[in-house]
Structure formats: structure tokens, C-alpha cells
N, C-alpha and C positions, 0 to 999 in steps of 0.2 A: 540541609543538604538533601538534594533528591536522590530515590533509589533509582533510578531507571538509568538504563545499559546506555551506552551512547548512542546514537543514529547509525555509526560504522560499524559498530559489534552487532546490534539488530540485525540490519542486512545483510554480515556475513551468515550468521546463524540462520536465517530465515531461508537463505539462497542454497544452503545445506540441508534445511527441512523440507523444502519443494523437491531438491532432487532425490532425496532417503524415499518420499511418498510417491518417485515414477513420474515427474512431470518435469518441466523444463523451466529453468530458470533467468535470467540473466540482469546483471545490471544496468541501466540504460544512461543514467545521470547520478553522479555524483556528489551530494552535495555539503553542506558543513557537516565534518565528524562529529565532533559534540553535541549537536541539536537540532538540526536539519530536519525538517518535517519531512516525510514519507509519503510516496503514491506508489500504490500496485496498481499495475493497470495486466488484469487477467485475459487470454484471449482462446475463447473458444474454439472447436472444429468447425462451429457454422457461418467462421468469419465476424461473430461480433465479440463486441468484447466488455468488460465492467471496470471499471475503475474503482479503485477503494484511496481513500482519504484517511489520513489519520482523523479521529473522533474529537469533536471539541471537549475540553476538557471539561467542561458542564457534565459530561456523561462519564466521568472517569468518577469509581470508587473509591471513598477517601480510605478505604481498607487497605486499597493496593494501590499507591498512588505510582507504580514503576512499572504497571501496563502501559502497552501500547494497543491503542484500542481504535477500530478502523468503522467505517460506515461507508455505503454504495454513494457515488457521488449522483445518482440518480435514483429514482424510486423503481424502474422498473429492474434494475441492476444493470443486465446486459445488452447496449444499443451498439448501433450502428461506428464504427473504428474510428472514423473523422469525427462524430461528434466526443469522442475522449482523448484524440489528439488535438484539436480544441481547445479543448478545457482546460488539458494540462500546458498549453501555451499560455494558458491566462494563468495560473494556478504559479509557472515563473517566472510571470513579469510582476506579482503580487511577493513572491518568496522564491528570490534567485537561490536560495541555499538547499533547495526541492531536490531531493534523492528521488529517482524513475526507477522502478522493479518491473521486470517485465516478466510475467508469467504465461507458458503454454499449457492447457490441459483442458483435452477433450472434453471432461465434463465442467468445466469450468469450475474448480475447485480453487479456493484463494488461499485455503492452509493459514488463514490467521484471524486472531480472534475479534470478533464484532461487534461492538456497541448495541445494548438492547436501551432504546429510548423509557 
């Protein structure tokens, strides 16, 4: 039996962390409570924005296996809005069960924790 919270309880709490730290949160897409993979898509003041993926589980620590652990869906992180609206149209014709997080914050801060390859 896995330790990890459900996909529902994540994004509640997560949507409460964003707002405690001063930035703006919202849900955009709802997907399977129980195990529904995640996308934050963060958007900056300079109008671009980053998308974060949940991390494949190759890079999850067998120490804590009830992380949820995220990487930029792109190497430079923060591109242009269309090319991450995009993605994530392909991102739920691969996994209709895709929870959307929308995040605002000026300095583009995504408040969760990142996969180190």
C-alpha cells in the first residue's frame, strides 16, 4: 500500500500553500481523485509562463516513495503561454484524468518540490 496523499488532498493543500506564500492560485482541471497526475502551469508578470509535470518515477526516492515530485516540461523552464497551452492539450489526450493548477506569481515561483535528475 502506497504512502502518497491522494491527487484531491495534494491540490487542495497545495492551493492553500500558494495562497499562505502571497500568490495566486486556481484550479483549472479536475481530474481522478485518487491518482490523477498533476500539471502546474506557473505564469509570470512578463506574460510567459512554465509548466511543471509530475516527475517520472525513475527519479522518485525509494526513501520517500509518497513524494510528489515535479520537473519543467521544458529545459529553459519559462516559454512563451501557447506553447504550454499546447502541451497540455496533448499531455489530456494522453491522460484524460490530468488535474490543471494554475498559478500567478510575479517572480514565477512554483512553491513545489523538484526532481534533481
Amino acid at each position: 500500500m502506497s504512502d502518497r496523499v491522494t491527487s484531491d488532498f495534494w491540490v487542495s493543500a497545495y492551493l492553500r500553500r500558494v495562497r499562505i506564500e502571497g500568490a495566486f492560485a486556481v484550479l483549472r482541471r479536475r481530474g481522478s481523485p485518487e491518482a490523477g497526475a498533476i500539471a502546474v502551469v506557473v505564469s509570470r508578470a512578463d506574460r510567459l509562463a512554465g509548466l511543471f509535470l509530475q516527475a517520472p518515477q525513475s527519479l522518485f526516492d525509494e526513501a520517500k516513495p509518497g513524494d510528489r515530485l515535479f520537473v519543467p516540461a521544458y529545459p529553459e523552464v519559462f516559454v512563451e503561454e501557447q506553447r504550454v497551452e499546447d502541451k497540455l492539450k496533448r499531455e489530456i489526450g494522453f491522460d484524460p484524468d490530468l488535474w490543471i493548477v494554475d498559478v500567478e506569481d510575479r517572480e514565477g515561483r512554483s512553491f513545489l518540490d523538484l526532481a534533481t535528475p
